[in-house]
N, C-alpha and C positions, 0 to 999 in steps of 0.2 A: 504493500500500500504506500510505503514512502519514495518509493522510485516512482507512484503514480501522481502522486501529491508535487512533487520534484516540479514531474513535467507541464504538472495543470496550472502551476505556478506561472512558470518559462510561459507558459503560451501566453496567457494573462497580462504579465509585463509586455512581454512583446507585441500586444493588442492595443496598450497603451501607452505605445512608442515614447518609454523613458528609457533614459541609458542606465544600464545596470552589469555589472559584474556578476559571474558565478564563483564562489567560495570553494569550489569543493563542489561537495553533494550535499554541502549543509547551508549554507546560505544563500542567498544574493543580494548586493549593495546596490540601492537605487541613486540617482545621484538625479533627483527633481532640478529641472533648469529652470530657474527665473518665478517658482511659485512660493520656498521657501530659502530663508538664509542657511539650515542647516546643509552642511554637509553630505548627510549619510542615512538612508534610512533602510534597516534592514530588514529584511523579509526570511523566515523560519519555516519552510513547507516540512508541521508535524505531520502525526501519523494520523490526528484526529482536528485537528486547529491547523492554519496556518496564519504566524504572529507575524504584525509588521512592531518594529521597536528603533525610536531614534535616542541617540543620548540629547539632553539639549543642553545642560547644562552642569559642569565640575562643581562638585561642594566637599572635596577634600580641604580646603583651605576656609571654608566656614566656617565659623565660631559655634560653640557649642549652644549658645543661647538664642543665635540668627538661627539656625538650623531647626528649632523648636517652632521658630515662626515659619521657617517655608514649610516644617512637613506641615501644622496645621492649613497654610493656605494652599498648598494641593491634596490636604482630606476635603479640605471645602468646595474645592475644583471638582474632585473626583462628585462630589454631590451632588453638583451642578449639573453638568455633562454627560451627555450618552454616547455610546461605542467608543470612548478614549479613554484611559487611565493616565493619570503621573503617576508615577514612582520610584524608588531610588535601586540603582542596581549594586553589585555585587564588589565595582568599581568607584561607589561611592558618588556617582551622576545622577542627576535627577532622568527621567528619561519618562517617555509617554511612548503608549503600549496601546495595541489594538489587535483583534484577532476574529478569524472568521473561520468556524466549523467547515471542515471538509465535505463531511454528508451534505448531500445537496448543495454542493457549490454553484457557482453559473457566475459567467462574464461581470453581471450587473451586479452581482453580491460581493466579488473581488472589488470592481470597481469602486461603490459605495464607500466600504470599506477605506482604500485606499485614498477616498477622497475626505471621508472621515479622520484620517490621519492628516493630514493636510493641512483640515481645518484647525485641527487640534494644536497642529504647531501654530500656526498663524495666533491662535487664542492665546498660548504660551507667550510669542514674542510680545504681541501688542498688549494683551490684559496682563499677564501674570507678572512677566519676567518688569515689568519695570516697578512694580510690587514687594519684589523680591532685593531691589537692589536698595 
């Protein structure tokens, strides 16, 4: 099922003529031109979900007390918003996260999706992140 997922991915991206990189068999890097400032947004074809996850922002070097306030204002994000998450990863970045069930996938649910992401950074840049600083 994961080499099918892989491929349902590839076709997808490539339907929605962005540039992106293959990882391996395990990722692919989108690289959105001229929609967001990030960099990088990665794409995860599981064996049941397929995650998209961008980092958007380092908080190794934030205080312990500032850090108190951004998690609280992306619990409150997270309450706001549908199909996006923030969260912090493994790395210590805030990061926003979204993911679409395999069963039953289809062009227009990827898509959404993907554009759900999108949104989501755009809400980061202009509402949150200048909140944050």
């Amino acid at each position: 099922m994961m080499s099918t997922t892989w491929f349902i991915a590839k076709e997808y991206l490539k339907r929605l003529q962005i540039s992106f990189e293959e990882n391996g068999r395990k990722t692919f890097s989108l690289y959105p031109y001229g929609q967001t400032e990030t960099n990088e947004i990665e794409v995860f074809p599981g064996i049941s979900w397929i995650t998209l996850t961008t980092r958007l922002m380092d908080l190794s070097n934030v205080t312990d007390a500032k850090k108190k306030d951004v998690y609280e204002k992306l619990l409150k994000s997270n309450a706001k918003l549908v199909e996006i998450t923030f969260g912090i990863d493994k790395k210590d970045c805030l990061i926003i996260r979204n993911a679409i069930p395999v069963d039953g996938i289809s062009y227009d649910s990827f898509n959404c999706t993907y554009e759900a992401h999108l949104a989501g950074i755009k809400f980061f840049q202009k509402t949150l992140l200048p909140t944050l600083l």
